[in-house]
N, C-alpha and C positions, 0 to 999 in steps of 0.2 A: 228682339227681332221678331216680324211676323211672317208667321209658317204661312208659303205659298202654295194655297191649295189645290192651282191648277197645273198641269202636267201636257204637255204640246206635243199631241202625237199628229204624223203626218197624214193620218187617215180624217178627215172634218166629220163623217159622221161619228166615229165611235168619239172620236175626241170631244163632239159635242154633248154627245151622250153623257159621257164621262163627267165632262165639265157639270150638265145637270143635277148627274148623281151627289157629285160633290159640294155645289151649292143646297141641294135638298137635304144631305147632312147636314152640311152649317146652319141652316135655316131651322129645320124643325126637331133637332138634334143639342145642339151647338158643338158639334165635331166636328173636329179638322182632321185629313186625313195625316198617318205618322207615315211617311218614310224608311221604311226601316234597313233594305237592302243596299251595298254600296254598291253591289255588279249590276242591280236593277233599279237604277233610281226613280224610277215612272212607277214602280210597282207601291202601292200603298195600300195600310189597311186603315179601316175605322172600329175603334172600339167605345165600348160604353163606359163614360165616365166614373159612374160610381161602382165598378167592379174590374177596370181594365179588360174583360172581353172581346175578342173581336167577334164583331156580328157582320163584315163584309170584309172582303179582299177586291182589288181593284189591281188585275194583272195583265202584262200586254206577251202574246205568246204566241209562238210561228200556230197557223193553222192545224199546219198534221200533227202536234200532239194533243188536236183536239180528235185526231179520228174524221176534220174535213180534208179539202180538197186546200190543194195548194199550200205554198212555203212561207207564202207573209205574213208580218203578223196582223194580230188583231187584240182589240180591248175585249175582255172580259170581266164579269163580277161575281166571284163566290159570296154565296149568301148562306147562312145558315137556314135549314127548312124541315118541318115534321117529316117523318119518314114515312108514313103515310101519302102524305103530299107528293113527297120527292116522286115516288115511281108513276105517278101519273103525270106529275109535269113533263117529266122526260120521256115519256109513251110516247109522246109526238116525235120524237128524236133528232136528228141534225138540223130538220127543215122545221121543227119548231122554237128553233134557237135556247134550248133548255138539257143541259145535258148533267149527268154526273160531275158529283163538285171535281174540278182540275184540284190535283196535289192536297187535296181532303179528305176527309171518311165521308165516299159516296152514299152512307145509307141517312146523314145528318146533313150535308154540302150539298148542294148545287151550281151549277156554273152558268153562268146567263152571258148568251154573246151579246156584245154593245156594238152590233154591226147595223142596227137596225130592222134585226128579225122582230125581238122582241123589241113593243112600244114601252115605254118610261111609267104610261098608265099601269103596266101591268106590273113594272120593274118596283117603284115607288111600294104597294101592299109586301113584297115579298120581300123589301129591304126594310118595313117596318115590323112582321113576321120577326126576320132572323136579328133584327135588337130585342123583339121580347123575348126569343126564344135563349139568347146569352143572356139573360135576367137571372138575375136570383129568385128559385124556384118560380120561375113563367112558362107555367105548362101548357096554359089555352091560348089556342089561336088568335089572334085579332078577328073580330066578323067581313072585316072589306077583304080579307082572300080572295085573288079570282078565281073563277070556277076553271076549272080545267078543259 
């Protein structure tokens, strides 16, 4: 049977988003996202084939326990990120769509809203980032990092 990689949220932007992330795995990847929760079936991670890994989570979560405004929810993507990185990506804070990873070790994780703050452009380097960074010993960065 083939694992359906896409997940229909009622929001069209993050869900497109989403949708993207998800083919951007499969494509330059070959992952598919696992489903793994039965109380949250939208929610899926992607890991790296030759070491089981996850280098992304793909989670949908009321807004305040992001720390925004309002009770709906919305799409998000934890990614793994140097800890150096992390605290300047998140310097910009709510209004830069980049916050501490949700339900991770905030000094490795990051959480990126897929509400359309942050663009795919920027989304895309920093989901290839945190599959080198679940590598076996992948200490250096990729160079296409965006500047902060």
């Amino acid at each position: 049977m083939e694992t359906n990689i896409y997940c229909n949220t009622s929001d069209n932007t993050s869900s497109s988003l989403r949708d993207e992330i998800l083919e951007y795995a499969f494509r330059q990847y070959g992952v598919k996202p696992e489903y793994l929760w039965r109380t949250s079936p939208g929610n899926a991670v992607l890991r790296r084939p030759d070491n089981r890994k996850w280098f992304a989570v793909l989670l949908r979560v009321p807004r305040n326990r992001l720390g925004l405004s309002g009770e709906e929810e919305t799409d998000i993507l934890d990614v793994k990120c140097d800890p150096a990185l992390a605290g300047a990506l998140c310097a910009e804070g709510k209004a830069g769509g980049i916050l501490p990873g949700y339900h991770m070790n905030k000094n490795h994780w990051i959480t990126i809203l897929l509400d359309g703050t942050v663009k795919k452009e920027r989304i895309f380097p920093l989901l290839e980032m945190s599959r080198e960074l679940a590598g076996s010993g992948a200490d250096a960065l990729p160079a296409d990092v965006p500047d902060c």
